[in-house]
N, C-alpha and C positions, 0 to 999 in steps of 0.2 A: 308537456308542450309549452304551456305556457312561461314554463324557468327559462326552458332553452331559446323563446322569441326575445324574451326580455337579454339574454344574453348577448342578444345584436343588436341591441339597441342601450344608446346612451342619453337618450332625451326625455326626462322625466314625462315628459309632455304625451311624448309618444307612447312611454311602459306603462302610464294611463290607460290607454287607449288600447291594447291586446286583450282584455278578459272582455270587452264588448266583442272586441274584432271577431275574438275565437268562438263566440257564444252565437253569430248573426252565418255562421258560414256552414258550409256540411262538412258534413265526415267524409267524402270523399276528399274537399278538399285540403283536409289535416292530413288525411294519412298521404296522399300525391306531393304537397308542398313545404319543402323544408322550410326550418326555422331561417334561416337567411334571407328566402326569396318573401317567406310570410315579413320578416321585418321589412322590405325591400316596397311589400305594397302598403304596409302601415306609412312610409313616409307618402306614398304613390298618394294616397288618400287624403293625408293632410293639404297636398297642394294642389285638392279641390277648392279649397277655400277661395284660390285666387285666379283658378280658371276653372276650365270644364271640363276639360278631359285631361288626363296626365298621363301620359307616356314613359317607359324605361326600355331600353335595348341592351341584348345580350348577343355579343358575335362569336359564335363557334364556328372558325375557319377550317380547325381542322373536320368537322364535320360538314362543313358547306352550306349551313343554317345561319340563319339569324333568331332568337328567340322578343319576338316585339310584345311587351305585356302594356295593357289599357285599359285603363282604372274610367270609368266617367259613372254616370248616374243611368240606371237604363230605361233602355225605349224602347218599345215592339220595332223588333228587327233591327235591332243594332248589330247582329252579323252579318246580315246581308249586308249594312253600311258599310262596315270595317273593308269587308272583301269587295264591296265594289269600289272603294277608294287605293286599295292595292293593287287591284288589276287594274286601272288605270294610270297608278304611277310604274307597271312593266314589275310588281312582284309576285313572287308565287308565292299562297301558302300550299304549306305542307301538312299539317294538321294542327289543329287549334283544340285548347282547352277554356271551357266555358264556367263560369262559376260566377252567383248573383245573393249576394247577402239581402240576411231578412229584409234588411231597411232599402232595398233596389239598388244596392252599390255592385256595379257589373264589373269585375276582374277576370279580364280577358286576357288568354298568352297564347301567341300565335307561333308557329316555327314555318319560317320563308325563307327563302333565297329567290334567287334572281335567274333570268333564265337560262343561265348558263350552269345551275348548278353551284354555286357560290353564296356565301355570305353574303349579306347585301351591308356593307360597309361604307357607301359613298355617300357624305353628311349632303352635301346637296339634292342627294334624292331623299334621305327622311326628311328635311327641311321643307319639301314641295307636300309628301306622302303627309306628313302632318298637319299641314296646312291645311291642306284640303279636306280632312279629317274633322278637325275642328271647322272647318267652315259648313262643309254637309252636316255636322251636330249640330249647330247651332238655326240651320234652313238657311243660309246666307248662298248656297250650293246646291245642288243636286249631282247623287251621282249617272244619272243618267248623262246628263251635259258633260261630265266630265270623261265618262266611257264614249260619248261621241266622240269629242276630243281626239282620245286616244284611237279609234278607229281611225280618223284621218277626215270625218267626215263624210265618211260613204253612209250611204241612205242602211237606214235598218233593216229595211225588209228585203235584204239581201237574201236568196235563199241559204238554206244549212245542207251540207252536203252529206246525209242519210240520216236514217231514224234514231232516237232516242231510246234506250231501254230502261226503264225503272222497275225494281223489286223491292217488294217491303216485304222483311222476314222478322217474325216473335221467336225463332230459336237460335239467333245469336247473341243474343243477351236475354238476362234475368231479369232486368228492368228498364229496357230502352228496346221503341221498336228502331231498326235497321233499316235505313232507306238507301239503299244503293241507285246509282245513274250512271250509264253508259251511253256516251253522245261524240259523236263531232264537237272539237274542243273549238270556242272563239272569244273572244274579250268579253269579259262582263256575263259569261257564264253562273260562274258561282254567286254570284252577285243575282240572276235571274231565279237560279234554284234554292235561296235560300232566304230571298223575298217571298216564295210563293211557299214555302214551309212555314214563315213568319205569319202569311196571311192565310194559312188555313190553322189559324192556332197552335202551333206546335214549337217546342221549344228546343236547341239545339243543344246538347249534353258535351257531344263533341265531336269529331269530323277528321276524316283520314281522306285529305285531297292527290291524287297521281293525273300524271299527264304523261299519255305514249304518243312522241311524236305532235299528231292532229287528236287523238283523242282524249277525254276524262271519261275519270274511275274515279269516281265519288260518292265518298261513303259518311253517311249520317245516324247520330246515336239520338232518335228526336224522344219526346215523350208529350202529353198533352198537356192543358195549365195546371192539371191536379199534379202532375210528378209523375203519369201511372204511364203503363205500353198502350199504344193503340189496340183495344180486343175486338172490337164490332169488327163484322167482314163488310161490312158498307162503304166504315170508315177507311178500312184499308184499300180499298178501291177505287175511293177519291181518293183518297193522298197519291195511291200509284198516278191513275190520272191526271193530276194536276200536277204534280211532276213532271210527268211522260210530256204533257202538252208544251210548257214552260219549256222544258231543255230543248223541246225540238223544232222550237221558235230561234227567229233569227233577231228578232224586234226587242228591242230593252223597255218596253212600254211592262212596269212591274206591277200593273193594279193588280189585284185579284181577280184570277180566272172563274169563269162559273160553274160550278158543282165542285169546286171547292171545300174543303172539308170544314172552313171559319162556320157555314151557316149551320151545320150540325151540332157543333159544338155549341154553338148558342143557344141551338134551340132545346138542350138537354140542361144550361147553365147562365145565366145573363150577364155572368160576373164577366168583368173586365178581362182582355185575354191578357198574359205576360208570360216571359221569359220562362220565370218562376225559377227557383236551384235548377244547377244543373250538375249534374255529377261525371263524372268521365268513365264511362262501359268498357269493361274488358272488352280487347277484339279477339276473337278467337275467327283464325281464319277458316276459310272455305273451303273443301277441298278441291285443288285443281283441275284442270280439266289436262290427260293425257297430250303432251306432242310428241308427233311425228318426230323420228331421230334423221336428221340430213344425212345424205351421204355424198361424197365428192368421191369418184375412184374414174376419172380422168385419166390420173398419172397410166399411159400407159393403153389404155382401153376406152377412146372416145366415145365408140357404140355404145359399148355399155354404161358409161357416163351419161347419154343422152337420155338412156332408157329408165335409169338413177331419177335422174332430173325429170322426167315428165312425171313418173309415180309421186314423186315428191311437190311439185306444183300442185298434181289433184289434191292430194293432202293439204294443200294449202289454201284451195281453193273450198274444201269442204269442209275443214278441221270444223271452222267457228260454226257450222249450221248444226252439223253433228252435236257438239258440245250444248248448245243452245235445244236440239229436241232430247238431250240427254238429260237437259238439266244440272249439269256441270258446269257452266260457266261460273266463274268467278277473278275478281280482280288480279288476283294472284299467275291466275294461268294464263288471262289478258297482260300479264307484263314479262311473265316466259314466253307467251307464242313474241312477243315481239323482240325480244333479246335474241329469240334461236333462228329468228329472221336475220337477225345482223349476223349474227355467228354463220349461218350458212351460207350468207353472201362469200364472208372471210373465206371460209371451209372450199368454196367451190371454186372460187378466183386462182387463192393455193393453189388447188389440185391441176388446173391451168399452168399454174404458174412452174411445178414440178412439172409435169408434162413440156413445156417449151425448155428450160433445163434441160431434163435426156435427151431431150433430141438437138439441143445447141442451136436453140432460134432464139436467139438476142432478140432480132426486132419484135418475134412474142412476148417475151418477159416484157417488156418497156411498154407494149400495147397492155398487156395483163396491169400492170404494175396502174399506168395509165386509165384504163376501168374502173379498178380500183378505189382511185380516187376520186376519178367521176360518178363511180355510186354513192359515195359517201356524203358529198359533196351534194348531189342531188335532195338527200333527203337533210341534211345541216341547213342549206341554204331554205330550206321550205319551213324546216324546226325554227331557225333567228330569226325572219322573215313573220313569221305569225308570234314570237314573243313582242314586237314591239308593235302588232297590230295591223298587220298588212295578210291576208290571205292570199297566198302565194302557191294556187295551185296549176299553174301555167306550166310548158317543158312540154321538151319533143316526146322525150320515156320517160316511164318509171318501172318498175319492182317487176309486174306482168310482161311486159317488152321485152325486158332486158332478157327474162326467163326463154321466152320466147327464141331470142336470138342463139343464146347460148345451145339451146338445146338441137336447134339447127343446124350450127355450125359444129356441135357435137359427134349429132347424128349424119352429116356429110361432110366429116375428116375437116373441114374450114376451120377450124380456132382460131387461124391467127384471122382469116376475114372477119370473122365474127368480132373478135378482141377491136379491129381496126374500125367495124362501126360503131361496138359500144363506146369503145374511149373517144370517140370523138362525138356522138349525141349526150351522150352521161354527161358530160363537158359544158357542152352547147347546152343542156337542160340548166344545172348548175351559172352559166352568163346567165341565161334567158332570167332567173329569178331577181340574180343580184341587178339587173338593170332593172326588170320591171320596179323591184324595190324601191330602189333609189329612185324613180320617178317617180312615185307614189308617196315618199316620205318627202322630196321635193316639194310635189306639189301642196304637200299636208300642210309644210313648214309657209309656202308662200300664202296662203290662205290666214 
């Protein structure tokens, strides 16, 4: 390893400098990081010298990432920092790898994009994101002030709209316990759940962040300040609970909650808490939880499309409870049930839409067609609307109504009635947000 770092490097100064580098870091992170990027943070590190934190950016568009790596000197909870200065400059991460040399030199590399699914490429938004970065390193900042900010100034203790769920599992890795969080997604989330990991001692390895729509699926590879898994069942109880409490707070107030798992730890060790190495856990996923398969056969057979369509709501209606006293819940089947939820919008609009077809009702298709994009729409405008921090759950209908409608106008030969109120509430729901938005970011900006 060490021939092939020296091979990307041309500065005596720096070829120096690799047999400490490679001696102070883990074995995770030799065998995850090639000789390129290792050279990449050997320069990262020399120009600590004349700041505090050093930054380098990698834009993979065709994969719709940005890879952001951050070198500085570390501090209890310097990822919660990181992530709350991202979500308030309007970035997402995606998963982040954590690695801290003997000497407390934290090399961080984050994979974000923005909320649209893209690279986050606009030099004027890392010019802010940095900034701000190094200003909350330095205290000159706080990221609470700046996640106000970005909410717009709405009061914190806004309520969360449903519960939070936290699991801590010791058999998905070998050496890291797993703290999963399922919650109502809002600004300065991850920012809250990984301040309160921070301050119950626990050190983050590495982290697989998803957002559906309104919610996260957030998964963490923690361990304690020794390196080891969480093994006490006490411990693992408070961490779930302090977790659970956190996410399902609306309030950015990050102290440490009480029964917390810091004062545990202390009272088995007095040593200072830290980061300590961090290595990166295989994810070996979960196994799914089954869904329900849609069915659309409209074309042709309203009745029996209605009849389709209510079996298929109850399923929808009970899948996630079911799954959850199965004990099948998992991230993965949380982001099929939500994809087979759009597929079946498409699937059943279609079947509509072939059905107006054989029978030669233009003004159906145009209403269907019309739906269509008023459903889409519905939930788009609610997804951009809460990426730049506006919670936007206002609208005549949603997902339940619509279902409702359809199955009615199914079940009583109406389709095209049915199509002529969706497409025009679907619609109306879709204005209703884009105005409320723009009032809201108005009033942000005149403040």
């Amino acid at each position: 390893m060490t021939q092939r770092v020296y091979a990307e490097l041309r500065d005596p100064g720096l070829r120096n400098a690799v047999p400490g580098h490679l001696a102070m870091v883990s074995d995770r992170y030799l065998t995850t990081t090639p000789p390129a990027r290792i050279a990449a943070h050997l320069r990262l590190i020399e120009r600590l010298e004349e700041e505090p934190v050093a930054t380098d950016l990698f834009h993979h568009r065709d994969l719709g990432s940005s890879d952001l790596v951050i070198i500085t000197r570390d501090v209890p909870g310097l990822f919660s920092l990181i992530a709350g200065c991202l979500a308030a400059n309007g970035i997402n991460i995606l998963s982040a790898q954590i690695h801290t040399r003997a000497d407390g030199m934290a090399i961080d590399t984050f994979q974000v994009n923005d909320p649209f699914g893209e690279a986050v490429t606009e030099e004027a938004r890392w010019r802010r994101t940095l900034q701000s970065l190094r200003r909350v390193l330095s205290g000159e900042q706080t990221v609470e002030l700046l996640l106000a900010a970005r909410r717009g100034g709405r009061p914190a203790d806004e309520s969360v709209p449903g519960p939070a769920k936290v699991t801590v599992d010791n058999h998905l890795s070998d050496t890291h316990t797993v703290v999963e969080v399922k919650c109502p997604d809002r600004v300065g989330l991850l920012y809250l759940i990984t301040r309160t990991l921070a301050h119950s001692g626990l050190s983050i390895a590495s982290a697989r962040i998803a957002t559906d729509i309104d919610h996260a699926y957030d998964t963490f590879y923690v361990a304690d300040r020794h390196g080891r898994r969480i093994e006490d069942a006490n411990e693992l109880m408070l961490v779930r609970s302090a977790a659970g409490r956190r996410a399902g707070q609306a309030s950015l107030d990050a102290r440490p909650l009480q029964g917390s798992l810091a004062p545990v730890l202390r009272s088995r060790d007095a040593a200072a808490l830290s980061r300590g190495r961090a290595a990166q856990s295989p994810h070996r996923p979960r196994p799914g939880r089954e869904r329900h398969r849609r069915l659309c056969l409209l074309a042709g057979a309203p009745a029996l499309g209605a009849v389709l369509l209510a079996v298929a709501a109850l399923f929808d209606f009970f899948d996630g409870a079911v799954a959850r006293l199965a004990g099948s819940e998992s991230d993965y089947g949380a982001f099929l049930d939500s994809v087979v939820d759009r597929y079946s919008d498409v699937a059943i609009l279609f079947g509509i839409l072939v059905y107006d077809q054989q029978r030669g009702d233009t003004v159906g298709s145009v209403l269907t067609m019309a739906t269509l994009a008023g459903t889409f729409m519905t939930s788009y405008t609610k997804a951009r609307a809460q990426s730049i921090g506006v919670r936007c759950d206002i609208g005549v209908i949603e997902r339940p109504e619509r279902l409702i409608a359809l199955i009615a106008g199914a079940a009583f030969n109406q389709l095209t009635s049915a199509m002529a109120l969706l497409a025009v509430l679907t619609n109306v729901t879709a204005i209703q947000r884009i105005v409320y938005t723009r009032r809201i970011a108005r009033d942000t900006a005149l403040r």
